[in-house]
N, C-alpha and C positions, 0 to 999 in steps of 0.2 A: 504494500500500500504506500502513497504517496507519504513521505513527511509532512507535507502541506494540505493532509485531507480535511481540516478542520474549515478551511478555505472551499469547502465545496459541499460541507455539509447539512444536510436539512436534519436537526435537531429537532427532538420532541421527548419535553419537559415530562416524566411521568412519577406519579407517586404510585408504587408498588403496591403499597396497602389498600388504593384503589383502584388498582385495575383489574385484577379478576381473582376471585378466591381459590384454590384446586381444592381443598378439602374441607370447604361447608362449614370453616370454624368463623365466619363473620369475615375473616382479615385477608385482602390481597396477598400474594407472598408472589416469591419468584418461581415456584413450579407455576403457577399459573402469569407469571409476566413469561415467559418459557412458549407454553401452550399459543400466545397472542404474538409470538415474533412472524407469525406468518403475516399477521393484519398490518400489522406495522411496515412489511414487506410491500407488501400490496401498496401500500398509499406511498410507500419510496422514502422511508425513513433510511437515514446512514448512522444516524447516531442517537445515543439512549443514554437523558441526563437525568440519572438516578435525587428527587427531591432524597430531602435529608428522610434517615430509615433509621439507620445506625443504634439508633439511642432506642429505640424499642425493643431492640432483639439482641444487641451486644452489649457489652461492658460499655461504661461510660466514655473510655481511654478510645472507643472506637476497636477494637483489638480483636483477633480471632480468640481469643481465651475469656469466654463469654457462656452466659449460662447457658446458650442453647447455642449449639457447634452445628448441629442438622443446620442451623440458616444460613451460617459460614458456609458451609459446602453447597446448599443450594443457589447462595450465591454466587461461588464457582462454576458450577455447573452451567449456573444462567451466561457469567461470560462466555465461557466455554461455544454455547450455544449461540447467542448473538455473532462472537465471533466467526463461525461456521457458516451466518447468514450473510457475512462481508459488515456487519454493524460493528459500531465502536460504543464503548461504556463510559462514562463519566459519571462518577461520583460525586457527591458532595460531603467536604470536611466541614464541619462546623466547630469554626475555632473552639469554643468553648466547651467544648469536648475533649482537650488535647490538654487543657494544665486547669485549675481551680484558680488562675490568677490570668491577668492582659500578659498577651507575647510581648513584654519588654525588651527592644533589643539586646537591653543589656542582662538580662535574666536567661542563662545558660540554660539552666536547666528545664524551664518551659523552651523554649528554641529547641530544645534536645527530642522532647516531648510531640513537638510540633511536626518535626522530621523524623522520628518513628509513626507515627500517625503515616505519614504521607509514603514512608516507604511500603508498611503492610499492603496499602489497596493497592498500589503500582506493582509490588510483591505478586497479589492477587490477580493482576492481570488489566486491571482497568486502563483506559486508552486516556484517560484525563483526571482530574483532579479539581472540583469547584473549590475556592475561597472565598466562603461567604463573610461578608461584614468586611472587606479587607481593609481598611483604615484602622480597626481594632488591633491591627497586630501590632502595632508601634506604641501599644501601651497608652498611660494618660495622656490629656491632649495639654501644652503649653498653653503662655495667656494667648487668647485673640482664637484661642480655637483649631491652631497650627497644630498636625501631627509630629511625632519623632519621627525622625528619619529611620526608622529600626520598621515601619511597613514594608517599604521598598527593597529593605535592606534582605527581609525576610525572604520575601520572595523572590528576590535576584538571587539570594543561594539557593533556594528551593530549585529555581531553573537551569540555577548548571548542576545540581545535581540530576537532574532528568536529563540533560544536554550530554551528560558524564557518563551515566549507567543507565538510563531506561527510552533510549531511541525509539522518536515519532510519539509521546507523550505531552500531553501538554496542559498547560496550568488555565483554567478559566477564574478570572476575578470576578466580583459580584459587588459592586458599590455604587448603592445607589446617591448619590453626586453628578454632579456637572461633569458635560464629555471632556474637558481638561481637565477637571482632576482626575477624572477615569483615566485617561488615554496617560498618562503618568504612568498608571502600572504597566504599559508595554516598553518603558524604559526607551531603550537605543535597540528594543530585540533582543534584550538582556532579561527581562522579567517575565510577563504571561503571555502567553499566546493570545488568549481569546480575553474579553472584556463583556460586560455586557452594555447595553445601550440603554441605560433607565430615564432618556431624556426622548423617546422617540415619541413613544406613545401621548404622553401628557402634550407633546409640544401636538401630534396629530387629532387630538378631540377638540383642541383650541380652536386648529385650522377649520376642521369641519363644523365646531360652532361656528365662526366668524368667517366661515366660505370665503377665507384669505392664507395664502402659503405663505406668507411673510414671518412669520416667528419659526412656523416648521422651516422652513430654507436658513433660517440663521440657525435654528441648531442645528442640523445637518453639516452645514459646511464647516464647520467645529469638530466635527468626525471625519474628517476624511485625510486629516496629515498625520498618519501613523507609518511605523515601520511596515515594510514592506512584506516582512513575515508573519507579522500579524493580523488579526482580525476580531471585529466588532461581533457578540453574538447577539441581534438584532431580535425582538421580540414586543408582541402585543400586550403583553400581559407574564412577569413570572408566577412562580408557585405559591407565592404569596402575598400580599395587596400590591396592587397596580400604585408602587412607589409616586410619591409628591414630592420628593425630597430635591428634587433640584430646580423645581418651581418656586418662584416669590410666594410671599404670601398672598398677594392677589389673587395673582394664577392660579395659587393652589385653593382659594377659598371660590374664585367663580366655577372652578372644574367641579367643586363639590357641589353646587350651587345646581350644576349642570345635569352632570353625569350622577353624582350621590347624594341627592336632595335629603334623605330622613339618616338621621346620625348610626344607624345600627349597618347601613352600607358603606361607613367609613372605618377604618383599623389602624391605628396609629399617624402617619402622614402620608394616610395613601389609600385605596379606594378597594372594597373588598367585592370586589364586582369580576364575574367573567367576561368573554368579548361579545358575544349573542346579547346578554340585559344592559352592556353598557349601550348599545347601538338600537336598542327596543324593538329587537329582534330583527333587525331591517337588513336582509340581503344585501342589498343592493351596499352599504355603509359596510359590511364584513368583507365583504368581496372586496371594494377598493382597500382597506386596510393590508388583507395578504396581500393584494396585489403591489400595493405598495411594499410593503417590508420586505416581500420575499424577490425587490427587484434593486432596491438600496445595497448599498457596500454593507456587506456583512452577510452573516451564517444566520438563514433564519430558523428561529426556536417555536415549536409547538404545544401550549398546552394542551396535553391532552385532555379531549372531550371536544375541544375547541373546533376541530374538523366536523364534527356534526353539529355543531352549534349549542351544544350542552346550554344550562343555564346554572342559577346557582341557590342557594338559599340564605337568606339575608339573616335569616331568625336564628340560626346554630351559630354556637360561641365562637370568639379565636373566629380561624381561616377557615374551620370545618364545611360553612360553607359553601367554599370553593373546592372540597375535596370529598363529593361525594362521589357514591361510586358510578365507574365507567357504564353506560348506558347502549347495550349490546345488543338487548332486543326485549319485548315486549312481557318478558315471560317473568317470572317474581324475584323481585331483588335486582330488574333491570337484566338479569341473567350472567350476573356477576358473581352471586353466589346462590346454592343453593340450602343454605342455611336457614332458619326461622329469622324472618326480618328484623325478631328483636333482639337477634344475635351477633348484627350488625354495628361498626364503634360510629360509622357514619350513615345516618337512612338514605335509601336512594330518592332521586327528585321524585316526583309522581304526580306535580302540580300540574297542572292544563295546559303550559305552553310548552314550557322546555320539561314536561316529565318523561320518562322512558316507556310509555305506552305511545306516544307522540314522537319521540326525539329518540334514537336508536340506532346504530350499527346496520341490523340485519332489512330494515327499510329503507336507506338510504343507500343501501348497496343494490339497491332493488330497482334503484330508482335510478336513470342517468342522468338528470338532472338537477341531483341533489346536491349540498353542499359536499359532502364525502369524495362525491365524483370531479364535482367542477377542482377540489384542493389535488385528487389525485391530478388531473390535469395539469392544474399549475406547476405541478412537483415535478413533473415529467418535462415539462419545455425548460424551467429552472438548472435542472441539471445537464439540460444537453448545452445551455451557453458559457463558457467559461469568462464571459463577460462581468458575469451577476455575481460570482466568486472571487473575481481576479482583476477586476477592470477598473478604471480612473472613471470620474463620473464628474460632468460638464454640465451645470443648473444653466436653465435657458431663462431670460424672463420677459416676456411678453407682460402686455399693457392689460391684460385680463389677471386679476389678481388670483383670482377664485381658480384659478389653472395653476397646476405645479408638471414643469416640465425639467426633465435632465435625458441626458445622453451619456449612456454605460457604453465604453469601450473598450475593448482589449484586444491588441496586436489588430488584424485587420477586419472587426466584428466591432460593429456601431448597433446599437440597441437604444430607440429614443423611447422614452416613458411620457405619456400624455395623462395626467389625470387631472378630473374634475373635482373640486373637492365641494362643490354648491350642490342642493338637491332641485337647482334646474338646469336645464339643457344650457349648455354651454356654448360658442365657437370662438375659437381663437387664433391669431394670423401669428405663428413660429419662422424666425430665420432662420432658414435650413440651407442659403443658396450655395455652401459648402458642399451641401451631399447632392446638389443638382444634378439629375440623372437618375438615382438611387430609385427603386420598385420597393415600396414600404411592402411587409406583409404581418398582418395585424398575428403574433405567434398565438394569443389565447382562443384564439376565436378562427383563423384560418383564412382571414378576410385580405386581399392582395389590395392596396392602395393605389389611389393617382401616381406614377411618377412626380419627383420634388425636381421644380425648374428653379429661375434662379432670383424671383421674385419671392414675399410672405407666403406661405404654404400656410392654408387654410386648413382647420380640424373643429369635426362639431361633436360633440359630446351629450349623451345622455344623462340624466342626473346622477351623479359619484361616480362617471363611469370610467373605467380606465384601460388605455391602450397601451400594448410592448406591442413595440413597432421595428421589426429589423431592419434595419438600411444596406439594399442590396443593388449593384447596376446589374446584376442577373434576372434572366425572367424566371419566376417562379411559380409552380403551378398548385397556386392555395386548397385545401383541404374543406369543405362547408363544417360549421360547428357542429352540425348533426353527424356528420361521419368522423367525426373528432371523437365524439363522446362515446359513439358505438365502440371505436376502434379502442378505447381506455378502458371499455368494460372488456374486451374481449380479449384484450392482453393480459392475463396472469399469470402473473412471474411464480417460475420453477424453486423448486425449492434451492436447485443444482445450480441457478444461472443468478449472477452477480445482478443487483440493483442498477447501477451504471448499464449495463448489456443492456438489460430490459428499455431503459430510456434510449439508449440511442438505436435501438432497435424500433420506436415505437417515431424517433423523430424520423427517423432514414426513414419511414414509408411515410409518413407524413409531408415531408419538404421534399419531395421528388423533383429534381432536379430539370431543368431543359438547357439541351447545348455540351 
């Protein structure tokens, strides 16, 4: 596998505990995340970022010497298995698991503590390592709210130890802050691989309130001067409240205002909400979200449920929930477990809109125009550009505010992104007279465009609706959406044949060439 697969990876967020039970006792475990690596297949998952588990089934230290060892090994195993399917594992450490006191740079012995933790899982097999809270690790913070230098310090040795002994590993940080002081932890290339992006989301509910790209395009372009080895991991929502932390207070009190009007949908500085109730279930407002994220510089993150549009419940404590169980099919307990449902640590949804007699796996697999399908789609044009992974990205800005335009590039592959972020029909005139010549072909949808001459190129938009648009001077012979979708349902991928095959197997008859 590539050293650099983290750069092409589509990520999806899952908690264990709910994704499917194997033996009927209430709780997810990994024989049954094991059983589901086929589904996770299908939709063209690369990689599996284990929410924190640790602490329910092992010693506190995180440690295989733990009162129950069967979960050690079936956690083995599960790598084991992922691995087998070409998927990669990341874990998450949670600091305060690793010593009873803050990683003080200068405190040996938690440092000591910190790098036994992170040797066992890599010991173990896993392909990465989360650092959650990572500004924690530098101990107390100085006057004015300045970290010690003993964060960075932390995980620049964490990196050359994986740089040293554990090749093609890599360190993902988790702070929720401003893209500069995130983009800090990728050092000079010296520190984490991956970051996450906790400034995307809040900055795109603004845009979509206020049907203006102007605050989304400033944070944005605040993300994009990283080392070259690195990568942003890009994400609607993590496993735990949709972070406020790096919005004003403004910002952060009209988001609430917004999107989490009554106090029991908010959870500390951040919004305890999934992506389907943040958007009041509106397709049309989920759709442009993947479409955007999973077309931005960086690796995008799935929470799972989130492909069929799960929802959540406001009323259960803590993040619970956001963490009910996975929603498979119609039959009791969602058919996640077959347990007595009061044997359950979290109930499944069951309310009218997003419950699992409505909202489910086995219906939406049924369906080819369902969310499940149109995401598998996405996934699949996603990984056959190495643009969306690897590419420089050029913001356009036309005189229509309520449009956000860029252009992903890499080596000689031009991908322009058209979205509308208003909920009315849009048109707006882009200078393209660069690509003059070029045959756009619309990738989501299979739709071949006017030729771009060398005057404003004209684009009309449906409400939130959004185009990847290839710029090509080849003629190309576009596919209709309806033979797109049939041909996604009728491809399933082997147990025997690599993820990547399957997409570029599914692009190659789709972009059929002429000349």
């Amino acid at each position: 596998m590539s050293s650099h697969w983290y750069k092409d990876a589509i990520l999806y967020d899952v908690d264990v505990r709910a994704f499917y039970d194997s033996n009927g006792d209430g709780i997810g475990d990994f024989p049954g995340l094991i059983d589901k690596l086929h589904y996770l297949r299908e939709l063209g998952v690369t990689a599996l970022v284990l929410s924190p588990w640790q602490h329910c089934w092992l010693g506190q230290d995180g440690s295989a010497a733990s009162p129950s060892k069967s979960v050690a090994q079936d956690f083995e195993r599960f790598v084991h298995e992922a691995h087998a399917r070409r998927m990669h594992v990341i874990t998450e450490l949670v600091v305060d698991q690793t010593s009873d006191q803050a990683l003080d740079a200068d405190f040996l012995p938690a440092r000591a503590a910190f790098e036994k933790a992170i040797r066992h899982w890599l010991d173990a097999g896993v392909d990465g390592v989360t650092i959650d809270a990572a500004p924690t690790l530098g101990g107390p913070e100085r006057a004015g709210g300045v970290k010690l230098p003993g964060a960075h310090a932390i995980v620049k040795e964490t990196r050359a130890l994986i740089d040293n002994h554990y090749a093609e590993r890599v360190i993902v940080v988790a702070a929720n802050r401003s893209p500069d002081d995130v983009a800090a932890y990728f050092g000079r290339g010296d520190q984490c691989h991956m970051a996450f992006n906790a400034c995307f989301m809040p900055r795109l509910l603004m845009a979509v309130k206020h049907e203006n790209r102007t605050r989304l395009v400033q944070a944005l372009r605040r993300t994009t001067d990283i080392p070259a080895s690195c990568q942003w991991a890009m994400c609607l929502r993590h496993h735990e409240e949709l972070s406020l932390e790096s919005c004003t207070d403004s910002e952060r009190n009209e988001t609430y205002e917004t999107y989490a009007p009554e106090p029991r949908m908010r959870f500390n500085t951040g919004i305890r909400r999934r992506l389907a109730p943040l958007f009041e279930n509106d397709r049309r407002r989920i759709e442009l979200a993947y479409a955007l994220m999973f077309s931005l510089p960086g690796s995008p993150v799935i929470y799972y449920g989130d492909e069929i549009g799960m929802g959540d419940n406001v009323y259960l404590d803590d993040c619970n929930g956001l963490r009910t169980p996975m929603q498979w099919s119609s039959d009791r307990n969602a058919g996640f477990s077959f347990a007595d449902p009061a044997r359950l640590t979290v109930p499944a949804n069951a309310g009218p809109i997003y419950g699992y007699p409505v909202v489910n796996v086995a219906a939406q697999k049924r369906q080819p125009s369902s969310l499940f399908n149109w995401m598998r789609r996405l996934i699949a044009v996603r990984r056959h550009h190495a643009s969306f992974g690897h590419g420089a990205t050029d913001f356009l800005e036309p005189r229509n505010e309520t449009i956000l335009a860029y252009v992903r590039r890499h080596r000689e592959e031009r991908i322009l992104i058209v979205a509308n972020l208003s909920g009315k029909a849009q048109s707006v005139d882009l200078a393209l007279g660069v690509y003059a010549g070029a045959q756009p072909l619309e990738l989501l949808g299979g739709t071949r465009f006017r030729p771009i001459g060398a005057g404003p190129y004209s684009v009309t938009l449906g409400p939130y609706e959004c185009f990847w648009l290839l710029l090509s001077r080849r003629v190309i012979r576009p596919s209709s959406s309806s033979d797109v979708a049939a041909r996604v349902l009728s491809t399933q991928p082997e147990e025997t044949e690599a993820p990547a095959a399957v997409a570029g197997k599914f692009a190659a008859r789709r972009f059929a060439q002429e000349g």
